[in-house]
N, C-alpha and C positions, 0 to 999 in steps of 0.2 A: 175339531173336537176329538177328545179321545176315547173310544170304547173300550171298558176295559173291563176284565170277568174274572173266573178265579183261576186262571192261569198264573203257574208262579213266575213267569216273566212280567207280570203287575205289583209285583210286592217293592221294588223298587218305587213303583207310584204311590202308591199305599202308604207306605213308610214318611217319604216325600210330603206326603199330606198332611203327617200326623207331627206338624209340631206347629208352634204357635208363630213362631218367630218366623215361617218361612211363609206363610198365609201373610203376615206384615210386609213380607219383601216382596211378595207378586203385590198387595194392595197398592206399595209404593211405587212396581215399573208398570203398573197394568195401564197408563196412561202416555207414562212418561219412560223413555230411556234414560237407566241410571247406571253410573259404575258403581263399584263393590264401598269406594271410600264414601261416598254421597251416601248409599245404602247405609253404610255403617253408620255415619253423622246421625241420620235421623232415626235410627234404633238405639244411638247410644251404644255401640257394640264396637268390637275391634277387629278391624278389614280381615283380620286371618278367620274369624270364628263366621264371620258373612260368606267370606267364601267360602267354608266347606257346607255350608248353607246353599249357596250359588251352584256348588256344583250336584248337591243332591236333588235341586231341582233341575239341572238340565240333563242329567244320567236317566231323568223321569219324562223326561218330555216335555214340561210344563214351562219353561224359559227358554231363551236363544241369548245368542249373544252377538255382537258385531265389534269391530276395531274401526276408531273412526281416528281421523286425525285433529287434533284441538289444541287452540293455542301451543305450538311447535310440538305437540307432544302425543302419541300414540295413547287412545283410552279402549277400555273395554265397556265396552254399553252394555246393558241387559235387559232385556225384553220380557213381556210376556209371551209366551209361545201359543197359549190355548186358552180359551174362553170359556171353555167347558169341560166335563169330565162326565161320562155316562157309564156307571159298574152295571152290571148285568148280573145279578146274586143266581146262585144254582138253583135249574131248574131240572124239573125229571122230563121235561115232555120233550125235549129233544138229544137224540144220542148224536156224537161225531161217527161219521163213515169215512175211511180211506177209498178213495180208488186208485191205481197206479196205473201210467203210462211208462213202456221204457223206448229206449230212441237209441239205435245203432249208432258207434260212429262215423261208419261210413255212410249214414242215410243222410247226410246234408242234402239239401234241395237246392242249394244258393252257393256260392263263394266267390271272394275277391280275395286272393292271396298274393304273396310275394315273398319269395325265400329267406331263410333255408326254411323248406319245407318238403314234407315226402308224406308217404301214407304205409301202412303193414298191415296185414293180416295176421292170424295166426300161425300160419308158415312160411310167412315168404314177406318179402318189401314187392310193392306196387310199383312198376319203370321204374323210371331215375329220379334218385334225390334232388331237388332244387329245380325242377321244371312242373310249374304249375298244370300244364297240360295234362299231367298225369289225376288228377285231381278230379277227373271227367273220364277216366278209365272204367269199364264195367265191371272189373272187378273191385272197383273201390266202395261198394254196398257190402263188402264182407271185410274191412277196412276196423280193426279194433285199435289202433293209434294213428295221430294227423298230427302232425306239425307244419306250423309257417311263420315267419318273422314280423310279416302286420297283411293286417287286411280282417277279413270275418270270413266263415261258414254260419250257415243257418239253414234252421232244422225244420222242417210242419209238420204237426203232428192232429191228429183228428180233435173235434170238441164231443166228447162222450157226454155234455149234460146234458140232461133231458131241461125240457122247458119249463117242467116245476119245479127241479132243481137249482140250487145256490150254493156256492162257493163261498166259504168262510175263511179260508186260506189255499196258499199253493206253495208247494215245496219242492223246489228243482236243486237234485243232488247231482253231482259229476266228480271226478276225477282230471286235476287241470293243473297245471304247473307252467310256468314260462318257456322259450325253447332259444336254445344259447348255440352257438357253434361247439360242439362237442356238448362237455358238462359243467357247470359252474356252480358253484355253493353263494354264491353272490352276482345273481342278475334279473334283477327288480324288471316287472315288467304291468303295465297299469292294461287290465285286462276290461274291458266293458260285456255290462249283462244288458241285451234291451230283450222286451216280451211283446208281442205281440206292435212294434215300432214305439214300444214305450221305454226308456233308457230305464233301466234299475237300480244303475250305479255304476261304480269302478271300484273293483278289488286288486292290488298292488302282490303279484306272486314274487315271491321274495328266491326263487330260485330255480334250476335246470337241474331235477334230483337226480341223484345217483352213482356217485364219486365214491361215497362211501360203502355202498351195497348194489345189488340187484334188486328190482321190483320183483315182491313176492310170488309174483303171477306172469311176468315177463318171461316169454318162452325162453328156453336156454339157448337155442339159434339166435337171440336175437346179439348187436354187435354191443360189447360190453362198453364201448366207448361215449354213447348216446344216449337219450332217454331212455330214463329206468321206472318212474316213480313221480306219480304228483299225488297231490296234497285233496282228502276226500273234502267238498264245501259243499255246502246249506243253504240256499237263499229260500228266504221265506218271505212270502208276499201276504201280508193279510189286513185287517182294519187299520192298525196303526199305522202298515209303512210296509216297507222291504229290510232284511235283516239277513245278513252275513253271517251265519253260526250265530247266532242270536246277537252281532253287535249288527249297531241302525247301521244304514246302508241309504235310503234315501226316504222320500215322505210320499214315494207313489206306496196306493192302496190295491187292495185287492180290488177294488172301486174303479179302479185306474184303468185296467188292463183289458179289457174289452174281451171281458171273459164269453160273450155273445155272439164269437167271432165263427164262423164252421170250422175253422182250422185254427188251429193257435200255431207262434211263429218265434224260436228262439233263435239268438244268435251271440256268437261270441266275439269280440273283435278286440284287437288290437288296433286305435288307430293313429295312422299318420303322426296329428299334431299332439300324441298323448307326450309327458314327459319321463315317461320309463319306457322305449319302444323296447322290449325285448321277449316280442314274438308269446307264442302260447300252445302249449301242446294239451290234447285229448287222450286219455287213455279209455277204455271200455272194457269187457268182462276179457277174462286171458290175458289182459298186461297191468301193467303196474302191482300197487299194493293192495288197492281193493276190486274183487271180482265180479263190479258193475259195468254198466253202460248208462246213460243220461237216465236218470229218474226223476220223475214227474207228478210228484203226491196230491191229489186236491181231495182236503176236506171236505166233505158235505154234513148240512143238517138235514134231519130228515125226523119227523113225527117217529115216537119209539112203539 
């Protein structure tokens, strides 16, 4: 089911609702999987005008689709995806509250790495490049970039809710880019987010920045040939799902994440049998382009 309010990340749904012919096309897969030509047959419509039908219901949430194989031939199925739809119209009795958490990069609690990988501070590199050992140095709690080729770091961090307290959403911001032998403008790398051992998804970093500039905030000691620069991301966990800079990401809920936990548990991994291995770097406040470290937003509702 999907919760939806006056958030303008609904209007999509909203829209999605408002036509006649698209209420005809869930009546017709609500039972049964149909492709777009069968859909079109029984509207009398023409497969192009179904499909952007088709696709305005699945940009909404409200359909799925699958590829099956039939009679030697590749189809696209369409489903119903939701059963329900529950809007929430505005109300005054309750206001949104932020609280924020932020998170070091060098306060990992956990890691499984494997080269290349090293750690920095804001004056100086930590040991030696490419020996995981160092990774477990005590000065690596003052640690504001980590890189390693595969494996994970993960993070704990306290649970601040009170017990009459509720989470309406969670928003974990960082600074994160792949990490390439030197720098690369093209080296794809399938990053995983899990929270609390709940997978969030996989988001694909599209490169090893910094060929063309320095990272804004990158000390000027640091060596010009290396990470410079990643890419600020958004995950957001709430009633519908999990979301990437607001595209879906997967169908865990803020429901999902065991928000009752005394410590909550992030981690980021590269792994093994992904098929873009190409490692993952952290940056934190003083390096890269933005002057963060892990941020950790939860919503709350709360009587106004």
């Amino acid at each position: 089911m999907i919760k939806a309010n006056g958030d303008p990340k609904f209007i999509p749904l909203y829209e999605a609702l408002a036509s006649e012919v698209r209420w005809r096309i869930m009546s017709l897969i609500a039972d049964n999987e149909m492709n777009v030509k069968e859909i079109a047959a029984k509207l009398e419509l023409s497969p192009s005008i179904v499909t952007m039908h088709i696709r305005k219901l699945e940009q909404a949430g409200l359909t799925g689709s699958r590829r099956v194989r039939l009679n030697g031939g590749t189809h696209k199925k369409c489903f119903l995806k939701q059963k329900n739809v529950e809007i929430e119209l505005p109300t005054a009795s309750r206001t949104p509250q932020i609280r924020e958490q932020t998170i070091s990069i060098g306060h990992y609690t956990a890691f499984e790495i494997h080269p290349t990988c090293g750690l920095g501070t804001h004056e100086k590199e930590i040991g030696v490049w490419d020996d995981p050992r160092y990774f477990l140095d005590p000065e690596r709690v003052h640690a504001a970039i980590l890189w390693f080729g595969r494996g994970y770091v993960e993070y704990k961090t306290p649970n601040y809710l009170l017990p009459d307290e509720t989470s309406e959403s969670i928003e974990i911001s960082m600074e994160i880019a792949s990490e390439a032998p030197g720098l690369r403008d093209h080296w794809p790398s399938d990053i995983q987010f899990t929270f609390n051992g709940i997978s969030l998804g996989t988001w694909t970093s599209p490169a090893d920045f910094g060929r063309a500039a320095r990272g804004r905030y990158t000390p000027e000691w640091w060596h010009r040939n290396v990470n410079q620069y990643g890419l600020l991301k958004t995950i957001r966990i709430d009633t519908l799902g999990t979301f990437m800079d607001g595209e879906w990401m997967s169908d865990v809920t803020v429901d999902d994440i065991k928000l009752r936990e005394p410590f909550w548990t992030l981690r980021f991994a590269v792994d093994e049998q992904a098929v873009n291995i190409g490692g993952l770097t952290l940056y934190g406040a003083g390096f890269g382009n933005h002057d963060q470290d892990i941020v950790i937003r939860v919503s709350l509702a709360t009587d106004r």
